[in-house]
Every structure is written in structure tokens, then in C-alpha cells.
N, C-alpha and C positions, 0 to 999 in steps of 0.2 A: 100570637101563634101558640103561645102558651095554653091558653082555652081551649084551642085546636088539639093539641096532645095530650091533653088531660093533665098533665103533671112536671114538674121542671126537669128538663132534660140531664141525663146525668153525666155529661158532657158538656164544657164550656166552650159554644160558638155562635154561630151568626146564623138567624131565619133573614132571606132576601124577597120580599113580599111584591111581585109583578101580576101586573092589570091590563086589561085593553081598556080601553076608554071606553063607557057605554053599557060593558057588561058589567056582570057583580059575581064570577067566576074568577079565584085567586089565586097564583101560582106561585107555589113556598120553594125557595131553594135553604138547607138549613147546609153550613160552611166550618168543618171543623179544618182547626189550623192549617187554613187554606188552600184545604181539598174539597169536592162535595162529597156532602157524606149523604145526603138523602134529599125526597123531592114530595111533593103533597100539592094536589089540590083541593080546595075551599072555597065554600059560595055561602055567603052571612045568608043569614035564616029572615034577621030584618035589617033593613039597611042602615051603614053606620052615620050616626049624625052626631057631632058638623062630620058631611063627608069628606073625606081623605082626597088630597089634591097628589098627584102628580111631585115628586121631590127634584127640585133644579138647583145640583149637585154646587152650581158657581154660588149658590146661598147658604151654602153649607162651609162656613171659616172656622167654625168649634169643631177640634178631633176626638171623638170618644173618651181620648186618655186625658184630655184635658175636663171632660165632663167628669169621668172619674175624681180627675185633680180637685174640681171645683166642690164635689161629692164629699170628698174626704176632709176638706176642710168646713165646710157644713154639717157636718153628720153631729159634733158634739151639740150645737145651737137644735139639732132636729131632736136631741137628745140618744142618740145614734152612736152605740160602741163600733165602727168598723173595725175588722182588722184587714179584711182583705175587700177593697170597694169592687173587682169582679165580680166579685160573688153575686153581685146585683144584675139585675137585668137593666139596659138602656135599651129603649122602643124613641125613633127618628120618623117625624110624622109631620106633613105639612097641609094644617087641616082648613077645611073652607074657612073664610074669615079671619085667618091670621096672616099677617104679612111674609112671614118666615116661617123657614121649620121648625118644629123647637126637639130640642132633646129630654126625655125624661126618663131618670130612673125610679125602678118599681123593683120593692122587694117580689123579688122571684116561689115562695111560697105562699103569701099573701095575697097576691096581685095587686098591692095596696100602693098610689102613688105616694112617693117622698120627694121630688125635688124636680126643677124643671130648668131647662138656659135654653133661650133663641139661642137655636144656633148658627146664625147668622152675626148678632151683635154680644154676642156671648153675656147678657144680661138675665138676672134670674129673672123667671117668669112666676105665673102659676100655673096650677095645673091643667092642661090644654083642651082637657076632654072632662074639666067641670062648668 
């Protein structure tokens, strides 16, 4: 979604990315401290590949703050000063060919992946979309 707005939003919350099946029309809910604060749609220019499957919620046993948890004890080995691991972006994506979803944090001005957990079996991964 980031790509979508051009730039990191200057407020820290949650894009909600809904689909119909079949089409390639994308509908953005973005979620500040759990109000909505805004709405977008987007339709990819070329299609994402591996495509993006459907996310089934009962596969999802990693909680965000526990990604963070896992984040911040990683970051020295990635060679990574965190002080504050929000400040990152977390994108939950369950992509054709993977068994699970996985979770991966990406620095939010970069867009550059650093770190990845199924989260499902909460085991580090790599990076999902190399």
C-alpha cells in the first residue's frame, strides 16, 4: 500500500487489503487506533506474482507484537539499531506456493525487506516475495 500512496504515511496504522476472487480491483481500508480513518481503491497495473492467496485467519498463531518481539531481538544479528521496532512496517501475506502466511517486516522508507516468521509456526523464514 505504501507504493499506492507514494510515501509513509505520517500516522502509525493498519491498511486492510480486500479482494473478490477473480478480479484484480483492490479495496484498502487504512485503520488508525482503531477507527477508519480513510478508504482507496487499486487495481495492480501487472499482476502480482506468486499471487496473493486469500488469508485464513485460523493460520495465523503469530500476533504482530510478537513479530515485533522476534524483530527486536534480531535486529542486532541484521545489524539493526532499533529503538522503537513500530516504526517498521509489518505486511501479512499468504502467497501462492507457501503453506502459511508469513509475516514480514520492511523498513517503511526503503521498502527494503529485513526479516520474515510463518506465521503460523512462528519459524523464521526468508523473504516471501524473493
Amino acid at each position: 500500500m505504501l507504493r499506492n500512496i507514494g510515501s509513509p504515511p505520517v500516522v502509525s496504522g493498519w491498511f486492510f487489503k480486500f479482494k473478490v476472487e477473480g478480479t484484480s480491483r483492490e479495496f484498502y481500508v487504512q485503520v488508525i487506533d482503531g477507527q477508519v480513518s480513510g478508504t482507496t481503491e487499486a487495481e495492480p497495473v501487472v499482476p502480482t506474482i506468486p499471487q496473493e492467496l486469500p488469508i485464513d485467519m485460523a493460520l495465523v498463531q503469530v500476533t504482530s507484537d510478537q513479530v515485533f518481539a522476534r524483530f527486536l531481538e534480531k535486529a542486532p544479528a541484521l545489524g539493526l539499531t532499533v529503538s522503537d521496532p513500530t516504526s517498521y512496517d509489518l505486511e501479512l501475506v499468504h502467497l501462492e506456493g507457501k503453506s502459511n502466511p508469513i509475516w514480514s517486516v520492511v523498513d517503511p522508507t526503503t521498502l527494503v525487506w529485513l526479516y520474515s516468521l510463518d506465521a503460523n509456526t512462528g519459524e523464521e523464514v526468508p523473504n516471501p516475495r524473493s
